[in-house]
C-alpha positions in Angstrom: 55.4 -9.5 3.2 53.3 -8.1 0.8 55.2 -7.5 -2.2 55.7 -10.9 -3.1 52.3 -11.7 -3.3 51.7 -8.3 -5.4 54.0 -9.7 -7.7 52.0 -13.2 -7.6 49.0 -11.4 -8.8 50.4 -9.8 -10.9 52.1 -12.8 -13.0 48.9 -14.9 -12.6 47.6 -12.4 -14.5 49.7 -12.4 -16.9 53.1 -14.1 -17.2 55.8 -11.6 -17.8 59.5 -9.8 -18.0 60.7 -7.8 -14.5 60.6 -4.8 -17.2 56.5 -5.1 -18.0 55.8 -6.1 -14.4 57.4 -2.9 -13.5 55.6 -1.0 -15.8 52.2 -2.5 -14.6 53.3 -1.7 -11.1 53.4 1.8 -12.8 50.3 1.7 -14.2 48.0 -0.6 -12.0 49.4 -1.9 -8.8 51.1 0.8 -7.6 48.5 2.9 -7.3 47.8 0.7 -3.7 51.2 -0.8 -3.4 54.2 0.5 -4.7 57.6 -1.1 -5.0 60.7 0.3 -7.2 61.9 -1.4 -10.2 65.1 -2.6 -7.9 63.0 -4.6 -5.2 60.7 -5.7 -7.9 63.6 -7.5 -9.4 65.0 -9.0 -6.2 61.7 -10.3 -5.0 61.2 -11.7 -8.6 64.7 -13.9 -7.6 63.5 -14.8 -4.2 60.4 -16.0 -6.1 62.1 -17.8 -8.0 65.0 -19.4 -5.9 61.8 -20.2 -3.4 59.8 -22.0 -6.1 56.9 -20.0 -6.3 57.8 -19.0 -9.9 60.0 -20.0 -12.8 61.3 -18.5 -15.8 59.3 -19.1 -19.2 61.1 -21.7 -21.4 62.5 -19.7 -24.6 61.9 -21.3 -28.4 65.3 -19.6 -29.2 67.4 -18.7 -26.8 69.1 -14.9 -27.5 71.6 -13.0 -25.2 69.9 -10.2 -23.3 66.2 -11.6 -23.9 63.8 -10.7 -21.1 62.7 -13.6 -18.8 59.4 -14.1 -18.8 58.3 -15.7 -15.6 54.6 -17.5 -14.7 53.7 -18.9 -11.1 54.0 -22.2 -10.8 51.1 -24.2 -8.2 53.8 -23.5 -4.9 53.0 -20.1 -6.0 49.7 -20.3 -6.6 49.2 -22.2 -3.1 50.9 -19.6 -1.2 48.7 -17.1 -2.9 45.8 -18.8 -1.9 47.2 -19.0 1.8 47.9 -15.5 2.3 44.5 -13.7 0.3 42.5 -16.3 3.4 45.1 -15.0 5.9 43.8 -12.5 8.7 45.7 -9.3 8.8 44.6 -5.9 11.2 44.6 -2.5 9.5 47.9 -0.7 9.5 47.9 3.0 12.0 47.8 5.9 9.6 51.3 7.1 8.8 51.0 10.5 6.6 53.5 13.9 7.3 50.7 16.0 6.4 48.8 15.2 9.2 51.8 15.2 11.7 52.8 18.8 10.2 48.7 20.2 10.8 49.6 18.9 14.5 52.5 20.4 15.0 51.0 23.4 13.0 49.1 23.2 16.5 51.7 24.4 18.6 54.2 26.2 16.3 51.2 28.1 14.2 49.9 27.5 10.6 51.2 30.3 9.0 52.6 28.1 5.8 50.2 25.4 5.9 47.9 26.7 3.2 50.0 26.8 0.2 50.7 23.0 1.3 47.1 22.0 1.6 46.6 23.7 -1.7 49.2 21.5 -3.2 47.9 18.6 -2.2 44.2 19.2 -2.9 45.3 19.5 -6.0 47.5 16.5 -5.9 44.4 14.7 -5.2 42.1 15.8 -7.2 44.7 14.6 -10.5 44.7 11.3 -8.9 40.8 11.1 -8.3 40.5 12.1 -12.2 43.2 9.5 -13.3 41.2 6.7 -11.1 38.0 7.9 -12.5 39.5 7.8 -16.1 40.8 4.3 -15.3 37.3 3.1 -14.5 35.6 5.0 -17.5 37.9 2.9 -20.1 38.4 -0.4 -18.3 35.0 -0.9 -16.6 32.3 -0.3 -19.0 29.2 -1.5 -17.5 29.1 -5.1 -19.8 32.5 -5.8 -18.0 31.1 -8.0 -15.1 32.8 -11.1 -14.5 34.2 -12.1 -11.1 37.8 -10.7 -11.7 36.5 -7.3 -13.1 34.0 -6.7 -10.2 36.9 -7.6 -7.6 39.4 -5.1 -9.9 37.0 -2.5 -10.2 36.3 -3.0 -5.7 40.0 -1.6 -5.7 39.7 0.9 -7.9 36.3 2.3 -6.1 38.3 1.9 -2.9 41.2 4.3 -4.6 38.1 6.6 -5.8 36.5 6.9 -2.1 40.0 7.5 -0.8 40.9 10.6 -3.0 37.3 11.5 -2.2 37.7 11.5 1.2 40.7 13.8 1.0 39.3 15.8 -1.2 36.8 16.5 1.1 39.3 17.0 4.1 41.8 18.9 2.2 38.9 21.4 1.6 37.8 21.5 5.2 41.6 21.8 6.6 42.2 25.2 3.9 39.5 26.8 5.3 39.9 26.0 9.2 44.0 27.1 8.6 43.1 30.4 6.5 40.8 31.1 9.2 43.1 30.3 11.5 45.7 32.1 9.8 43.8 35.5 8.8 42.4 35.9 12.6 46.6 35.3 13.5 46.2 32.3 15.7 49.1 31.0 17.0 50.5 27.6 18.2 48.1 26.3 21.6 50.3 24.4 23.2 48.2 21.6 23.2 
């Protein structure tokens, strides 16, 4: 149920086309919550058949304009409703993690060139978050909005440092692991 109200945040922000809201997904959004251009435009109709949104009035109508849409208050309301709404943490879901447990009973022998992928995966996404925060946070940015913008992005930057710091750990435990010729357990 969340896209819908990714895409709510997104036009309060700013009013605009399915085409720029995709590209801020790009950009901004999907960084924590990613949706393809397709269901960006379908939820964009649901939105709008719903009555959370409209489409921007055009001063001069011209065949294939983009639509502009803006919330309107059912939009705004429901918004409001859901950011108050309780909601548990979702399990971990990530392949990695399943393949280092099945690397448990079938052996780790290709694991490393993996975690090596992704270690360095992470470390271009901890750079792009910390070049994010560099240009769009400068230190006289602090209004309400910016400090509760800047709270996700910190959130992204702990993340990738987290796995940064796992990542590193995991190489060494499966070239360990690897070099002495361990095997899978059975466990």
């Amino acid at each position: 149920m969340s896209l819908p109200h990714a895409i709510l945040t997104a036009l309060l922000e700013k009013p605009s086309s399915g085409l720029e809201l995709t590209r801020r997904f790009d950009k901004s959004i999907g960084y924590f919550w990613s949706a393809t251009h397709q269901q960006i435009y379908r939820e964009l109709g649901r939105l709008e058949e719903a009555g959370l949104i409209r489409e921007l009035p055009s001063a001069v109508p011209v065949r294939g304009q983009k639509k502009q849409y803006e919330v309107l208050s059912d939009g705004s309301a429901e918004l409001a409703r859901w950011v108050d709404e309780s909601q548990d943490p979702k399990p971990q879901r990530d392949a990695l993690l399943l393949r280092i447990r099945a690397a448990a009973v079938v052996g780790p022998q290709g694991l490393g060139p993996e975690l090596r992928r992704h270690l360095e995966l992470h470390r271009g996404q901890l750079a792009t978050y910390e070049a994010i925060e560099a240009k769009d946070f400068p230190p006289d940015r602090d209004t309400a909005e910016d400090r509760l913008r800047r709270l996700v992005l910190r959130g992204g930057i702990a993340l990738e440092t987290f796995w940064l710091s796992w990542l590193e750990e995991a190489l060494t435990e499966v070239e360990d692991l690897t070099r002495d010729g361990a095997g899978g357990s059975g466990t």
